[in-house]
N, C-alpha and C positions, 0 to 999 in steps of 0.2 A: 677113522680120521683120514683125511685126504694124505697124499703126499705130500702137498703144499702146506700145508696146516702142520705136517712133522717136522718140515723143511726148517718153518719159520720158529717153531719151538727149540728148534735146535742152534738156528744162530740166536734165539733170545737167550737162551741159556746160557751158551758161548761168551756171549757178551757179558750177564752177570755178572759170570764167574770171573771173566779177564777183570772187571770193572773190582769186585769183593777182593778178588786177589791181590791186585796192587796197592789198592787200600791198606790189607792186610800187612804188604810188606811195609809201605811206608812207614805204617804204626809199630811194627817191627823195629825198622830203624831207630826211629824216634827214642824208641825202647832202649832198646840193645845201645846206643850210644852214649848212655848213662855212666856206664861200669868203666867203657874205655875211656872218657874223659878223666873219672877219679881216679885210671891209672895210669893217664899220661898227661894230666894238668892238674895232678893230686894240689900245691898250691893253689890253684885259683879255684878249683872244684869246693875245695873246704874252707873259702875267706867268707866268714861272717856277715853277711850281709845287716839284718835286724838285728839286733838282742842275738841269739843264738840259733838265728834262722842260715842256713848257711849257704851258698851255686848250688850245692847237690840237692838240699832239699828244693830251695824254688826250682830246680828243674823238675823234679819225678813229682814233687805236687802240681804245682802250677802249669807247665808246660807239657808236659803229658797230657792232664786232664784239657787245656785246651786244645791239643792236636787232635783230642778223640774227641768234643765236640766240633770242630772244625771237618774231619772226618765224614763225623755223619751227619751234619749241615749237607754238607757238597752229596754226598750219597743220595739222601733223597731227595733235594733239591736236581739234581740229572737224572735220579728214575725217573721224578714225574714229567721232567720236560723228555725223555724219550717214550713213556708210556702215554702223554697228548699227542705226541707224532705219529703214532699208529695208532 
């Protein structure tokens, strides 16, 4: 393999990873900000929204699961637009 060719391997890589990684945290976030809300908006966290559906639940069902479609919407929607660019 050329120089060039491990060069370019190496910033594609690079790029993934920075690109997976911050994803990653994001959805982290998302996550993790679950626990601290029900312990420091424990009131609003647990008000009843439907019948006995209650903020905590629509958040970790609903809001979750679209963040990580959302997620990986946008993920491969900028692989393929940076994988036509080269």
């Amino acid at each position: 393999m050329s120089s060039n060719k491990a060069k370019e391997t190496e910033q594609y890589v690079a790029r993934e990873f920075r690109k997976s990684f911050s994803l990653g945290i994001l959805f982290l976030l998302v996550t993790l900000i679950l626990p601290i809300l029900n312990q420091f908006a424990g009131g609003f966290m647990f008000r009843k929204l439907f019948g006995e559906m209650s903020v905590t639940y629509a958040y970790s069902v609903l809001l979750i699961y679209i963040v990580a479609w959302i997620i990986t919407i946008y993920y491969v929607i900028r692989t393929d637009r940076e994988e036509e660019a080269h």
